[in-house]
N, C-alpha and C positions, 0 to 999 in steps of 0.2 A: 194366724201366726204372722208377724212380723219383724225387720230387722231388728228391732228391740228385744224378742223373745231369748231368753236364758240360753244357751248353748246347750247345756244341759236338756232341754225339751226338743231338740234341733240337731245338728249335725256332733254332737256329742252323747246323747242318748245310747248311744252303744255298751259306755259306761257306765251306764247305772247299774243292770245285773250285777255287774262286781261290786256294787259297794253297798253294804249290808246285807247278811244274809234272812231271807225269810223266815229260816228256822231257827233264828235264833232273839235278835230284841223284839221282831218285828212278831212271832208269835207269842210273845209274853205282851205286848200291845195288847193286842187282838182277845186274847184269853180276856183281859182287865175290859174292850169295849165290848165284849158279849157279856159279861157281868153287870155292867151298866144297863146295857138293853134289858137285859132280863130284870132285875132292878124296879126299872121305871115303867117302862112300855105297859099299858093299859089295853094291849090285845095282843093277840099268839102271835110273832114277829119269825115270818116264813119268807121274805122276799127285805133285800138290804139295795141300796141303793146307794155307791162310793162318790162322790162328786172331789173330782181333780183326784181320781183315782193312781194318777202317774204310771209307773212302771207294775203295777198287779201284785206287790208283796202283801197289801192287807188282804186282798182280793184272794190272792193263794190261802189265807190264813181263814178269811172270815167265809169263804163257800162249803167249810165243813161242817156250816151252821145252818145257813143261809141259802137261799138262792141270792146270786149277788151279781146285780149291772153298774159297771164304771164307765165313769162320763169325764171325759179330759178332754182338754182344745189341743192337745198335741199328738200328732200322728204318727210320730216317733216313739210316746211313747204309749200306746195306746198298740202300738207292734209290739212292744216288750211286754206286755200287760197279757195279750189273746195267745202270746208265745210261753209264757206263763202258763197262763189259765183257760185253754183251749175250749173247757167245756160254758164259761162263764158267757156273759154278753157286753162287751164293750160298744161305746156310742161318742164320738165325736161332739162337742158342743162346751160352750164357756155357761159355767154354773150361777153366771148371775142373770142369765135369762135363758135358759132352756129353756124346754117344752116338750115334756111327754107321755102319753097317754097312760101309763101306768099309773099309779099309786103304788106309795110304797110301804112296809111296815115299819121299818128302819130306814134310816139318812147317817151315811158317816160320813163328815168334814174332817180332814187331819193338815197334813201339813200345810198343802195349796193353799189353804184360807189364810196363810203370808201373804200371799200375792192380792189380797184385797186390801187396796193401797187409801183407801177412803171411806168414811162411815157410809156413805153413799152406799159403796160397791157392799158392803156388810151386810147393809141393809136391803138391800136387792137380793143378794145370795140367802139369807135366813127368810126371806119371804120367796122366794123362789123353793127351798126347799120347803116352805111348810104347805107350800100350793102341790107338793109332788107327795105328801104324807097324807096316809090315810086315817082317819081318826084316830085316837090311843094311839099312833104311833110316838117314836122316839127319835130325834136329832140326837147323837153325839157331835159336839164341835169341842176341837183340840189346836188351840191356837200353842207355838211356840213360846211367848213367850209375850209380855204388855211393858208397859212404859215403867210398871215399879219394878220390874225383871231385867227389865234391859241393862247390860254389862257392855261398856262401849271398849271399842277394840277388844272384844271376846274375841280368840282364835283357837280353832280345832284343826283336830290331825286325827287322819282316816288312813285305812292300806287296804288295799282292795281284798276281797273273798280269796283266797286262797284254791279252792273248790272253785271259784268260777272263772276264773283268768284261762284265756286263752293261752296256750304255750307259748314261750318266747315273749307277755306281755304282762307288765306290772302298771297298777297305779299308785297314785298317793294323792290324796283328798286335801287339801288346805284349805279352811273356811275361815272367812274374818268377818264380821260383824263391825259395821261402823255406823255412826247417826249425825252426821253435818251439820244438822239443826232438830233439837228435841225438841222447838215451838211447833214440829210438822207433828203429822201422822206417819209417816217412811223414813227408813233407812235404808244404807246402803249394804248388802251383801255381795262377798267377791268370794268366789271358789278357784283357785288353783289348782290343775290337773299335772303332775307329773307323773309321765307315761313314758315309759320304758320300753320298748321295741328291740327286742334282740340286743339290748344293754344303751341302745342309743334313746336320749333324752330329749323331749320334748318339752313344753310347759304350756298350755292352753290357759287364758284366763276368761271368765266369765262372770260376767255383772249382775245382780239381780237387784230389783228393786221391789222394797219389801214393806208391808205394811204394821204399825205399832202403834196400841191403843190401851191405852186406860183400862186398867182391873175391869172397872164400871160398867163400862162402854158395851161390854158382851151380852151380860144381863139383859140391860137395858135394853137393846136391840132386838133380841130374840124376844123378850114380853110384845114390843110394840108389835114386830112379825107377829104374837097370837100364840105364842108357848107359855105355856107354864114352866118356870126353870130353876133347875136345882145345879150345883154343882160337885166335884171330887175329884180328889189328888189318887193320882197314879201310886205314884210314891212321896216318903215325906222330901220335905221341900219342892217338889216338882208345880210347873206350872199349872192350874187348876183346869179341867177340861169341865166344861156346860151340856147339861143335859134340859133337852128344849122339848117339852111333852105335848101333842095337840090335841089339845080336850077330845075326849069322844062324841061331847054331844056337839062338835064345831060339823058343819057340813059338810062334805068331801070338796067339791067345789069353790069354798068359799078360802080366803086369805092367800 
């Protein structure tokens, strides 16, 4: 981590718990990505594997399936995650070159894979996860959103959990979506934090910068990694998430 990193993974991380509940979108996710797994997966899928896990909401969700280790580069939030999900395994490490001696039967990629800002980094992370998948296993990858999606100057409005606000403190979520030049692969994301402290206001801003890519480009990438790949929508109109299969007869060691 450094000066660069989001606020949000950093000295703002406090915030995350309050803002969506796990029991609520974040378990109807979850329900939709073990439908998938079961689905596709070409062997009995007993061990999941979260990469850019964040704050432990899928992780709460998907270890009533699963045995399930999340792998995040923030330590921030990777304390909200083991505070969560005490019985789980959390690991420290950036998902386009880890290294770990498991194997896994399942890989879930969900929001984080924004943060891979370059076909590069895409391609390092979808070969990185299929070198950690053990044969028949299953990739879910859930990107946000691609370049025939993108809505410049999108802007949302969030209000924190109700059930998890500390007394005396409120948020409010402001996200905005910008893209400065659509000849790149990045855009810009801004989150506004207004926090409330015993009625007095703050406003914390934080930068992210995000990655965005061509329908195309997901496919195509996860073949070259060595998946066989299918795809499906959550819901109608929703962005489409990739499901990346590793042959069973591919070696465990190999790709």
């Amino acid at each position: 981590m450094d000066e660069r990193t989001p606020r949000l993974y950093s000295d703002l991380a406090w915030v995350w718990p309050l803002w969506g509940d796990p029991d609520g979108e974040y378990a109807e996710w979850c329900a939709h990505v073990v439908a998938m797994i079961e689905k596709h997966a070409q062997r009995e899928v007993r061990t999941l594997l979260n990469l850019g896990c964040g704050g432990g909401k899928n992780a709460y969700n998907l270890k009533r399936h699963y045995e399930v280790t999340g792998l995040d580069l923030s330590l921030a939030m990777l304390a909200n995650a083991r505070k969560l999900n005490p019985e789980c395994t959390f690991v420290l490490g950036d998902m386009r070159e880890f290294s770990l001696e498991t194997r896994f039967d399942a890989i879930l990629i969900d929001d984080a894979v924004a943060y891979m800002t370059s076909q590069q980094d895409l391609s390092r992370l979808f070969r990185a996860a299929h070198r950690h998948l053990a044969p028949g296993g299953v990739v879910i990858v859930s990107p946000d959103g691609t370049k025939e999606t993108f809505e410049q100057n999108e802007t949302r409005v969030s209000h924190a959990e109700a059930r998890a606000r500390p007394e005396g403190v409120d948020v409010v979520f402001v996200e905005n979506n910008y893209d400065p030049d659509p000849t790149d692969d990045t855009y810009d994301g801004l989150i506004l934090y207004l926090i409330r402290e015993d009625g007095r206001l703050r406003v914390e801003v934080d930068h992210h910068t995000l990655g965005i890519f061509a329908a195309d480009v997901w496919p195509t990438l996860l073949r070259e990694a060595g998946f066989a790949v299918f795809d499906d929508d959550w819901r109608p109109g929703s962005v489409k998430s990739y499901i990346g299969v590793k042959p069973p007869a591919a070696c465990a060691t190999g790709g």
